[in-house]
N, C-alpha and C positions, 0 to 999 in steps of 0.2 A: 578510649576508642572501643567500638565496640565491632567483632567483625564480623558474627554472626546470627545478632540478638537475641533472641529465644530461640532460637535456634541451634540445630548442630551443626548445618553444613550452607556456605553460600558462595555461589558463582556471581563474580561480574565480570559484565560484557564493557565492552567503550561503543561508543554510536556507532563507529564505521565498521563495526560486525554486524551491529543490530539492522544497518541499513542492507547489509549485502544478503543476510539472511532475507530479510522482506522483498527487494527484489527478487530472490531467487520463490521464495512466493508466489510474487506477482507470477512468474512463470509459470507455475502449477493451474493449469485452464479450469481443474476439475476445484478448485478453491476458488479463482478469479477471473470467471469466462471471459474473454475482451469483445466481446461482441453479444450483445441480447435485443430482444424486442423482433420485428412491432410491436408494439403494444397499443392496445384504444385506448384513449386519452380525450379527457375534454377540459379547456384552457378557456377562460372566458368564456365559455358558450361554447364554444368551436369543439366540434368531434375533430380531432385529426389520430393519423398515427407516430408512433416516438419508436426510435430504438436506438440503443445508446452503446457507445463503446469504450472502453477501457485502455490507455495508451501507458506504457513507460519504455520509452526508447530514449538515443543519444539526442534526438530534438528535442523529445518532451516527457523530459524522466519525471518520475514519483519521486519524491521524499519526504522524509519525517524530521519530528521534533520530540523533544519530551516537555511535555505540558507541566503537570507535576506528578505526585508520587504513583499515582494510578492510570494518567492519562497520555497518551502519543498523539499528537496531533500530527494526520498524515495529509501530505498534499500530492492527490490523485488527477491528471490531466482525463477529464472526460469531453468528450464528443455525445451532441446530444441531432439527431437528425430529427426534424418536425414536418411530418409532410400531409398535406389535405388530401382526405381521399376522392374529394369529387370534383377534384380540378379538372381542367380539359385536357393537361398532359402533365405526369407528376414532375418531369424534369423541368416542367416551369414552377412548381407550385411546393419547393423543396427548401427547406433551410436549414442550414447546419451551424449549430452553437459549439463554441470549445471554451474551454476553462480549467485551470488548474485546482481544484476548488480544494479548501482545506477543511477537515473533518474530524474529526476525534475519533480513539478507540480507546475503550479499556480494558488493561490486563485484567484476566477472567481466568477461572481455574474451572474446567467441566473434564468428566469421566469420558475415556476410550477402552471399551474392553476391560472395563473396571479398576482403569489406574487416572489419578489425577492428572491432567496435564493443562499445563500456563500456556497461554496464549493469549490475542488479540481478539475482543469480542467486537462490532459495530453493531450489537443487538441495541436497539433502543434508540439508535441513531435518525434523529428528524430532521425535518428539511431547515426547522428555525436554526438549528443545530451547527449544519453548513454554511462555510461559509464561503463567499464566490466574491474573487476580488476584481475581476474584471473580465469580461465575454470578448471573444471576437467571433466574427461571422455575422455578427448582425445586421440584415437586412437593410435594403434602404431604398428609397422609391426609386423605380428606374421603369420610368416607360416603356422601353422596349419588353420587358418582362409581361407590360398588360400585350401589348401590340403582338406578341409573339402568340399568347391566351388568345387573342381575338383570330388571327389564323388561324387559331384551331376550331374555335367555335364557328366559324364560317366552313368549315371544313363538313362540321356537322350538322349545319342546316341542311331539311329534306328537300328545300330548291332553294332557288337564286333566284326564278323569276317568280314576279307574284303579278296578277290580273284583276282589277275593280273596275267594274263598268266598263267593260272594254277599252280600258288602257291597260297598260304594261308597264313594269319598273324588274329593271334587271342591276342586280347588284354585283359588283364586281371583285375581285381580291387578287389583281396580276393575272397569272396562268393558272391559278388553283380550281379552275375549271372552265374549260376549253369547249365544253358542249354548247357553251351558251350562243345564243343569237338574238341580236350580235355579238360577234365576238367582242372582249375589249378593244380599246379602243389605240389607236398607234401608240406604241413606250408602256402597252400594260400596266397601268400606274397599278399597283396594289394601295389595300388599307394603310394607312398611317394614325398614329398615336403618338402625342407630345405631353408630355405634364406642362398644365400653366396651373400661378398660385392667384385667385380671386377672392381682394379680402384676405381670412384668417384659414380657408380653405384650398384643399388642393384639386383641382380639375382635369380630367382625361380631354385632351381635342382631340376628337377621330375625326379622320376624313375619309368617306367612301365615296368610290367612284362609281355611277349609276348612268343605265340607259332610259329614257322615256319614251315612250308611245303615246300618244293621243288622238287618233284618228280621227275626228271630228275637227278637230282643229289644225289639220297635218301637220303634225308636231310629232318631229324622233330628231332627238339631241342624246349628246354623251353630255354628263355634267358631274357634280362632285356635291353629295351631303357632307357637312360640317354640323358635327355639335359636340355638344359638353358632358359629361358626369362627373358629380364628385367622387371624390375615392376618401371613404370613408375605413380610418384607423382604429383599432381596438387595441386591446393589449398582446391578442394574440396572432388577428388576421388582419389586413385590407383587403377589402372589396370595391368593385365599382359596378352598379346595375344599370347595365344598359338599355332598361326599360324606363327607369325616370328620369323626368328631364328636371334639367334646374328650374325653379321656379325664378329668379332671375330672369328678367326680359332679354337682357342684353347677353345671355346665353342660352339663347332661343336660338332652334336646329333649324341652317340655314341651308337652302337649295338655290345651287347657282349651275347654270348652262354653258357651255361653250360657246353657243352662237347667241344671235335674237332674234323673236318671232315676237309679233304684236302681242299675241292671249298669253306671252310668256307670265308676266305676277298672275293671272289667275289661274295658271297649270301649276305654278308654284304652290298657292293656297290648296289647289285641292289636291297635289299630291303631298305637300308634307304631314297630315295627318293617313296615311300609306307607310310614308316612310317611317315614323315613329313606330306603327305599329310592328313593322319588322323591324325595328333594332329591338325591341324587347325579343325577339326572336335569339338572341344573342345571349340573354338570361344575366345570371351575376356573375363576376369573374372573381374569384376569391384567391389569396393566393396567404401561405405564413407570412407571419409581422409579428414582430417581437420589438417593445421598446428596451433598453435595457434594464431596465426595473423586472418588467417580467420574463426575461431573458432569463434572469438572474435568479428570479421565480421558477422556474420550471427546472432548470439545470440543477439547483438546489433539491427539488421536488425527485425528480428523475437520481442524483446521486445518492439521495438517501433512500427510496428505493430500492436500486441497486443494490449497497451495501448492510441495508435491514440484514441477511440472514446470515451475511459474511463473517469469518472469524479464520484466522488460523493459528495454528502451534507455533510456539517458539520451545518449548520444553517438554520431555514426557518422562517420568522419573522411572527412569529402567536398570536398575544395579547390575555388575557385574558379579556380585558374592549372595548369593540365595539368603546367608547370616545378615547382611547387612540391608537390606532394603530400603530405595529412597522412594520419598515419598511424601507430600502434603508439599507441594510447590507452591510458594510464596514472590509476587514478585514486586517489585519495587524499585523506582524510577528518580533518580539523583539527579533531578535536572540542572542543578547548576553544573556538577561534573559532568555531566552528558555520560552515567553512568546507568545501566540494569543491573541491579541486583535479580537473584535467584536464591529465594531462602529453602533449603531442604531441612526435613525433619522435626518439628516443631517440637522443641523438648518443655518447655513451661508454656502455661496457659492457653489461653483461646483465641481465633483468632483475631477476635476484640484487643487484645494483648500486643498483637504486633506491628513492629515499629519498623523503621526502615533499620538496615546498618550504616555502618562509616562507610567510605568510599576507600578500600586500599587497591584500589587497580595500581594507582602508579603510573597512572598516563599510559599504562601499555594498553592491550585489546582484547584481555583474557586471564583471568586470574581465579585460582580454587581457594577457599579458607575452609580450617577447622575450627570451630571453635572449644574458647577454653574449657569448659563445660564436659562437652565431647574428648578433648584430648585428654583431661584429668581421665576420666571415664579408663581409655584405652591402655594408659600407662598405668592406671591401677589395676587393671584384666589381665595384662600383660606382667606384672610383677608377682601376682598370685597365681598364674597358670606358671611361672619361673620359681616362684618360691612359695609352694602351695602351703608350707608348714610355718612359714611367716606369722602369719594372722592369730597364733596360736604361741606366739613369742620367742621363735628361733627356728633359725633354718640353716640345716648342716649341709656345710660344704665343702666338696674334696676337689682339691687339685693339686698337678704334679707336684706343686713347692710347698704343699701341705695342708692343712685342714682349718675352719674356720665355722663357728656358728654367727651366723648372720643375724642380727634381730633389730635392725630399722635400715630400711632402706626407703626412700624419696627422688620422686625427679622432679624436678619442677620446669616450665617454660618461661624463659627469663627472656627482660628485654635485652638490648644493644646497651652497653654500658653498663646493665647490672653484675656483679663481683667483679669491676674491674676489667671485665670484657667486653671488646669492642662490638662482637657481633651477638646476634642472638643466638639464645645457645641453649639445651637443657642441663639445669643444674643436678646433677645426682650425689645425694647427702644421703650417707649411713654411718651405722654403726657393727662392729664385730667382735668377737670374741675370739680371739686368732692363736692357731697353736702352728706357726709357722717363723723357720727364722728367721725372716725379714720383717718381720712386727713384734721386735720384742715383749712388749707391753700387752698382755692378754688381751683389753678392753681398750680397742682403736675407732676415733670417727674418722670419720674419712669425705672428703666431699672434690667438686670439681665439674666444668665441662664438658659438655660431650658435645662437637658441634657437626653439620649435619649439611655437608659438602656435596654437592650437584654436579655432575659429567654429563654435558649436551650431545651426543651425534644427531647430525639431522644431514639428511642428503635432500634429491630431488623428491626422494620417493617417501621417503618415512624421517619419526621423529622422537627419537628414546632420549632418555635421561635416567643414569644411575648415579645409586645416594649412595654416598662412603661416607660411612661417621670415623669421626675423628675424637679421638677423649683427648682433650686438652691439661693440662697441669693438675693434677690430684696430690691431694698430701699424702697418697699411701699409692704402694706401688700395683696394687693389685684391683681391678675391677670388674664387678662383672653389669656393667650397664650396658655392654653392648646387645642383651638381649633385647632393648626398646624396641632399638631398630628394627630388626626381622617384622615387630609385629604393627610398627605405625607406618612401613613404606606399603604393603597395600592397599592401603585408605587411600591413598592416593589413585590406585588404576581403578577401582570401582568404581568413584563418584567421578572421575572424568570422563568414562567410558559411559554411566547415566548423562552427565551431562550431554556430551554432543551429539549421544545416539538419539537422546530428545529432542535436541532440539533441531535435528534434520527430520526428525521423523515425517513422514506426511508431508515434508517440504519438497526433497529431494532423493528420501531413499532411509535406509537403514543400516548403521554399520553392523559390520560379526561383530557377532556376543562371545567370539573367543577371546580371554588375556592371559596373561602371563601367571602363571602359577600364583597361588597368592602368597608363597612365603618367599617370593621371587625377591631379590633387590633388585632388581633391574626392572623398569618400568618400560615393557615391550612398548613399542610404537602402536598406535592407535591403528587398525588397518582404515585408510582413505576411505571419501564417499564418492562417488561419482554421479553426479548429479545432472544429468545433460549438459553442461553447458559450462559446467564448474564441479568442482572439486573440494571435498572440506576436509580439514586433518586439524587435529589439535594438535601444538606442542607447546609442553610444559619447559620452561627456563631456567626454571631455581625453587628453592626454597628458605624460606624467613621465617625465624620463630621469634615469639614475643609472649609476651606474659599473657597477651588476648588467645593465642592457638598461633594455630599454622598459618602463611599464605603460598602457594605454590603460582609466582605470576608464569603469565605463558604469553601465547599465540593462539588464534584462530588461523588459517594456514586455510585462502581459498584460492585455488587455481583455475585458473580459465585461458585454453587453449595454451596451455602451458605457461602461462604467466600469475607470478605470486598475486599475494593477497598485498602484498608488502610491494610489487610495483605499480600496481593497480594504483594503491593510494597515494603514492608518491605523483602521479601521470593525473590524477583528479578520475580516474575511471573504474568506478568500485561496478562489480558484476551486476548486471541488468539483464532482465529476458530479451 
């Protein structure tokens, strides 16, 4: 097992932190506005305008997956709005697409202020990319929609009555104007509009209701035009032009009267080419259409888009100890465990070199390791700043019960079950030269456990943990390994304090850069973030040694309106904007 690869140091997350971070994300506007556009846009031919918006709420929440080692595939609910801009009134001529659509990001490492930091990039993100498993809002013929269009556009005609050869034809639409004379006629019928399907096409019937004049022939009747247009589909719009007529006989624009008068078919002949002319008066009636193919086209088009320039932090590597500095975040994605790793400090090779680690979260939601690598490192710093005369083949030592030169001391990081002990433990094996009465024998080894015991407090507010070592069974009565301790329990509040101060960074806030002294044993509580909405605290639980390093498991700790991280997930209600 490997727990921190080339590496010195690694954080893993479990999904349901990774997803609560990301919503609190989404929150941040100046990362992910939920609202953009108009924008000009042209879809098939069609000028129209788009603007699109951003949702994750308890309807219609965001979330994610892990793809594999590099990749999150996040599912974003967007609203895509497509409206013509030279429709006759836009609230006819409006159509709104929704989808959940799923898209990918990759962990990406780019400089802030000149420190590495991990995050989620959607740089490079295309529309083939996206993917859109199913639209709704999509459009669908409804006559009244044209019929309501043609109210309008009768609204906008410069008259109603038109005059050839001293006849008169007055067009009517209910009460939409009252100047006219005559007025309409008893029950003010207005225009009407039906879809009929002829053949493999589909046909607008409008009926207008009209006055005639003919003086010559005293001829004034109220009567009603009927005729046809197809309504011609695209991928983006329909229209229907109410200047041509179906070529179709039998959807020839028919002029019928109220009453009878003898010259009525030849009043008829010579006004319906009158009346044609002013329905082209009427112009095209366009309105959005979308099938879902390109529904599915544009909403794709429009989300990637959008998330072209998008990216935010999940990490910023900000040490607590000026000595120790972290830095070179690595990050890497367990998806069968539903694990993030976070590799710090790259100690062998390049990044061509690096590999994922093992997964030792442990099912929990937060966990630090050292690696072996690293801890040898510490415990050999640590025995030579304690026993600087060591390295030079003895080191004299006094204490009350008498004197001793030291000349091989080891500690080693042992599994669970290695000498015989149940837990993981570090082994410390030396040698001395002892001028005291309890070690008769001048030249004594000496070896044995030292193991490295955890005290939890955690209130509402905060979350400490102190290390009490424990030296377990030695063959000799005297030891002095308890100096490890003092110098391997700060390793711990630095890189946990980079970790989560990173990874709220830019999300939510930044915690103080104040901790606990560093020769502290007691690991001060992390001071909280307060995050508009929520609240983030790490707390550490324990600590496990093995022959690989350290793993210090924990908690991510986020509160929202006073409730944990830890009821939230229990209730299915992990924090959302």
């Amino acid at each position: 097992m490997s727990l921190t690869s080339n590496f010195d140091f690694c954080v893993e997350l479990g999904l349901a932190p990774v997803k609560a971070i990301f919503h609190l994300a989404l929150k941040n506007e100046a990362l992910f506005p939920h609202n953009i556009g108009p924008f000009d846009r042209t879809y098939s031919g069609r000028a129209m305008s788009i603007s699109v918006r951003l949702i994750d709420d308890n309807d219609s929440p965001a979330d994610l997956t892990f793809q594999d080692s590099a990749h999150i595939v996040f599912t974003l609910p967007f609203e895509v709005t497509a409206e013509i801009p030279d429709a006759p009134d836009p609230a006819l001529a409006r159509v709104t697409l929704r989808s959940a659509v799923q898209v990918p990001g990759a962990l990406a490492t780019w400089q802030v202020d000149g420190k590495d930091q991990l995050g989620v990039d959607f740089a490079g993100v295309e529309a083939g990319a996206v993917n859109v498993p199913a639209v709704s809002g999509l459009p669908a013929l409804d006559s009244a929609r044209f019929e309501n269009a043609i109210h309008e556009r009768y609204d906008d005609l410069p008259t109603h009555t038109f005059a050839q050869a001293g006849n008169t034809l007055v067009l009517y639409d209910g009460v939409r104007d009252t100047s006219l004379s005559p007025p309409n006629k008893s029950g003010n019928p207005p225009i009407t509009a039906v879809l009929e399907p002829h053949g493999a096409s589909q046909f607008l019937k409008v009926t207008l209701p009209i006055h005639a004049t003919v003086p010559t022939a005293v001829f004034a009747q109220y009567g009603v035009v009927t005729f046809w247009r197809e309504v011609v589909a695209t991928d983006s719009s329909v229209s229907v032009n109410m200047g041509t007529a179906p070529a179709d006989p039998a959807l020839a624009t028919v002029v019928a009267f109220d009453g009878s008068h003898p010259a009525e078919g030849l009043i008829v002949t010579q006004l319906t080419p009158l009346v044609n002319a002013q329905l082209a008066g009427f112009g095209t009636i366009t309105e959005p259409w979308f099938t879902e193919a390109s529904a599915k086209a544009v909403i794709a088009a429009e989300a990637a888009a959008y998330l072209a320039d998008k990216r935010y932090p999940m990490y910023t590597p900000d040490s607590g100890d000026p000595d120790e500095p972290l830095a070179t975040p690595k990050g890497f994605l367990l998806p069968a465990d539903g694990v993030l790793a976070i590799l710090m400090n790259r100690r062998s090779g390049t990044e061509a070199d690096d590999v994922p680690p093992d997964n030792f979260l442990g099912g929990g939601s937060l966990a630090l390791a050292v690696g072996r690598a690293k801890l040898d490192e510490i415990i050999a710093a640590s025995i030579d700043s304690a026993f600087p005369d060591l390295k030079n083949g003895s080191q004299f030592i006094e204490t009350e019960e008498g004197d001793a030169d030291l000349k091989r001391l080891t500690v080693t990081p042992s599994d669970p079950g290695a000498h015989d002990e149940a837990r993981g433990h570090l082994w410390a094996e030396g040698e001395a030269e002892v001028h005291i009465d309890c070690w008769p024998d001048p030249d004594v080894t000496f070896s044995g456990p030292i193991f490295l015991n955890v005290v939890v407090t955690e209130t509402d507010e905060t979350c400490s943990i102190e290390i009490d070592p424990e030296m377990g069974e030695f063959d000799a009565g005297q030891s002095c390994c308890d100096v490890f301790v003092d110098l391997i329990i700060p390793i711990v509040g630095w890189i946990m304090l980079g970790v989560i101060e990173g990874m709220i960074d830019d999300v939510g806030g930044r915690l103080a850069e104040e901790f606990a002294d560093d020769q502290a044993r007691e690991i001060e509580a992390i001071p909280p973030v307060v995050v508009g909405v929520a609240e983030l605290q790490s707390c550490l639980e324990g600590l496990e040694i093995s022959s690989q390093g350290l793993v210090f498991p924990g908690k991510l700790r986020v509160r929202r309106e006073g409730t944990s991280f830890e009821d939230l997930a229990e209730s299915g209600d992990l924090p959302r904007p």
